[in-house]
VOPAGU-2260 file (C-alpha; in pm, 1 decimal, decimal comma):
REM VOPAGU-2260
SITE   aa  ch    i         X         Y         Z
SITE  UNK   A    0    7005,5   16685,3   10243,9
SITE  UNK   A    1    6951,3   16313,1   10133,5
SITE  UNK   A    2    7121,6   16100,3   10433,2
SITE  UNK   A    3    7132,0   16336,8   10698,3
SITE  UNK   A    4    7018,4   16280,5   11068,6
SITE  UNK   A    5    6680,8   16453,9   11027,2
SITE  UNK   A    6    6491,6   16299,9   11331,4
SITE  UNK   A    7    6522,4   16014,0   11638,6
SITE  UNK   A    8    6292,9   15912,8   11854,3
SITE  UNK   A    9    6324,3   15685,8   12219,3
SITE  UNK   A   10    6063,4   15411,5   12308,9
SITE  UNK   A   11    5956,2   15472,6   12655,2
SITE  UNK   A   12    5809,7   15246,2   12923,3
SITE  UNK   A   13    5668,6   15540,1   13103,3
SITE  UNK   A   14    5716,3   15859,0   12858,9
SITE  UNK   A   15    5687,5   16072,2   13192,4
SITE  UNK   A   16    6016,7   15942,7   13374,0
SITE  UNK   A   17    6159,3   15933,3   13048,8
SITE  UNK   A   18    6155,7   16246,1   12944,2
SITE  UNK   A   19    6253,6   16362,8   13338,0
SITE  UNK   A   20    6597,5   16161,3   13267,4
SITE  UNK   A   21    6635,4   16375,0   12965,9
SITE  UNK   A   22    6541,0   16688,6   13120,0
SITE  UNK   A   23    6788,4   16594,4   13415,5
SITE  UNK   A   24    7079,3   16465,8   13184,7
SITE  UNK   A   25    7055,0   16712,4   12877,1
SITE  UNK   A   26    6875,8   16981,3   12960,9
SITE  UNK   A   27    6596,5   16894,8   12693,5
SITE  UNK   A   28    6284,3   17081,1   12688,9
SITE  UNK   A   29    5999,0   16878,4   12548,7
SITE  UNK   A   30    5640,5   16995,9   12396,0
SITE  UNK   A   31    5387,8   16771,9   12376,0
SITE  UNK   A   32    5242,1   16705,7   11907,1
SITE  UNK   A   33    4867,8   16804,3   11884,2
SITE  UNK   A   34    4832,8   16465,6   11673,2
SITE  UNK   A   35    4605,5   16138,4   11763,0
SITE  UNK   A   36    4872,9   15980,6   11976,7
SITE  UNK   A   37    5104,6   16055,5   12272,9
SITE  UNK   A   38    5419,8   16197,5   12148,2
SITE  UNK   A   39    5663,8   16462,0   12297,7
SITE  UNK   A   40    5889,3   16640,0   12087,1
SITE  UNK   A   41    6182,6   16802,7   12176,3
SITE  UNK   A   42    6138,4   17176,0   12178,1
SITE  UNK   A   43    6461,9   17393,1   11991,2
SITE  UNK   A   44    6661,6   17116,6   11933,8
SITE  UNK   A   45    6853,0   16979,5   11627,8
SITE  UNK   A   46    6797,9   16757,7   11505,1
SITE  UNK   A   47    6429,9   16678,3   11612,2
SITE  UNK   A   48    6368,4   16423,7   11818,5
SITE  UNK   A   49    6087,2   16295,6   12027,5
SITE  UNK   A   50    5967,4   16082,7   12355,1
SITE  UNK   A   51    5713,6   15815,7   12269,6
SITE  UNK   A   52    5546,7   15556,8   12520,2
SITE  UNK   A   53    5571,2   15214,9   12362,4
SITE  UNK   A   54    5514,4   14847,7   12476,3
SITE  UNK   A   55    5795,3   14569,8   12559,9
SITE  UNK   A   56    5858,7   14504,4   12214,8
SITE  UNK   A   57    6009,4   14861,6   12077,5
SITE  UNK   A   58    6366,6   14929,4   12255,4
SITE  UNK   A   59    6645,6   15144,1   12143,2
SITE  UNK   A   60    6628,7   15457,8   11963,9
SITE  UNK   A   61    6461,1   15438,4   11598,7
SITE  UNK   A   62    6668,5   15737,3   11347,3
SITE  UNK   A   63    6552,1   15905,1   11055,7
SITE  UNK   A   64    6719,3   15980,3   10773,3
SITE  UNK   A   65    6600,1   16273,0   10525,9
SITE  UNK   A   66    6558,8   16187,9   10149,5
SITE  UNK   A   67    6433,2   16415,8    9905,1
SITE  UNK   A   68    6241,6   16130,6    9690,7
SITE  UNK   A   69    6124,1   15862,9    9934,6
SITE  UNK   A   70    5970,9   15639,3    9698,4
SITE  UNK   A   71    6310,6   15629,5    9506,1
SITE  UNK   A   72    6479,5   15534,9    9833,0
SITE  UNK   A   73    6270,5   15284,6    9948,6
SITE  UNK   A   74    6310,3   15121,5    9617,3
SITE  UNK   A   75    6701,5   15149,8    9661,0
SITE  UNK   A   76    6687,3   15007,9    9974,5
SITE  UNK   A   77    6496,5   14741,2    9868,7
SITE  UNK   A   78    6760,8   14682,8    9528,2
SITE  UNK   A   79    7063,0   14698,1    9770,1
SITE  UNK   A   80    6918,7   14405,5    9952,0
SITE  UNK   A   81    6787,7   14551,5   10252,4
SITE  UNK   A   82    6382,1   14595,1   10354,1
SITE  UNK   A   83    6140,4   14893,4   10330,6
SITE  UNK   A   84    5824,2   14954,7   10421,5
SITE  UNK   A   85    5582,0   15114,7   10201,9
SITE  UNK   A   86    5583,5   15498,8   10328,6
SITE  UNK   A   87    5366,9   15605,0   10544,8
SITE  UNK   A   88    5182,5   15955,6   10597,9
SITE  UNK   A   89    5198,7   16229,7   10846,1
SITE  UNK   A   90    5028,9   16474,6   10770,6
SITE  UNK   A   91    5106,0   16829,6   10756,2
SITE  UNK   A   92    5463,5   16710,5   10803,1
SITE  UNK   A   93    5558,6   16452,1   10514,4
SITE  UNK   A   94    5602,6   16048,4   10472,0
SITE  UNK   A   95    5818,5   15797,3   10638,2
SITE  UNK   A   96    5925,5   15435,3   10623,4
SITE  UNK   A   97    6055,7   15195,7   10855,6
SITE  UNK   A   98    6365,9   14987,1   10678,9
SITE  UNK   A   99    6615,3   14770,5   10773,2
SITE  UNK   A  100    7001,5   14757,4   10602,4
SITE  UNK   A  101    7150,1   14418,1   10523,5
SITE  UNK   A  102    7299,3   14359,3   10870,2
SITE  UNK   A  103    7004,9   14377,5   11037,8
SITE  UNK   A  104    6989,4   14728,3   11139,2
SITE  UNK   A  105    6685,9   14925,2   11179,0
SITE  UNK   A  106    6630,2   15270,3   11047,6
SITE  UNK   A  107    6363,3   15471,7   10915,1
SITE  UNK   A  108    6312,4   15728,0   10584,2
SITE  UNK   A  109    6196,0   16049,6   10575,8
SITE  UNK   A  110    6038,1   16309,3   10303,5
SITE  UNK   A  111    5948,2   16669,1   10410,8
SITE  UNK   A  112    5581,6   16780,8   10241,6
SITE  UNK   A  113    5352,7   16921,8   10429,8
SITE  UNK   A  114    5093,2   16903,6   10246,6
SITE  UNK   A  115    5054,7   16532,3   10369,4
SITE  UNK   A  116    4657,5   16532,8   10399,6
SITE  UNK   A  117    4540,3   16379,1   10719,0
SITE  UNK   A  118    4313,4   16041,8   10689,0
SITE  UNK   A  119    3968,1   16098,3   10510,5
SITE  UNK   A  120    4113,2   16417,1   10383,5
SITE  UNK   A  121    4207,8   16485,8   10031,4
């Protein structure tokens, strides 16, 4: 469904005591995405979200939103004023696009299609 919480994920200083505070405070189960970087994923939840380590400069909680035509929504986003990134792939699980609304706020897109090819493929 186009605008619906699809995904988050949180920045973490150290993904390991991160992801303990969750475990501690929620409950959440994580499993850790076979993909070229270090990212946990929440296992059985909804919606998806994930534990990421990041440097000083990403804080706060990045959403996705679900949108059944990125490209038309990054364009909207872009008409109404705010920014877009061009998407980006992930492959064997669709595109995203980092954004930002008029006021400043950060958000991110994201299309369903698995069959994203992974770099040097297809």
């Amino acid at each position: 469904m186009d605008g619906q919480l699809v995904h988050f994920e949180l920045p973490a200083k150290d993904a390991g005591r991160a992801m303990g505070f969750w475990k501690s405070l929620f409950g959440w189960k994580f499993q850790d995405w076979s993909g070229p970087v270090e990212y946990h994923m929440l296992a059985g939840n909804e919606p998806g979200g994930a534990i990421y380590p990041s440097d000083e400069s990403d804080v706060g909680p990045v959403i996705y939103f679900g949108t059944s035509d990125i490209d038309a929504s990054i364009a909207r986003a872009r008409e109404l004023g705010g920014s877009a990134d061009d998407k980006q792939p992930i492959p064997g699980v669709g595109w995203f696009a980092r954004c930002t609304d008029t006021e400043g706020n950060e958000f991110s897109l994201f299309e369903s299609d698995e069959s994203v090819p992974a770099p040097g493929e297809g």
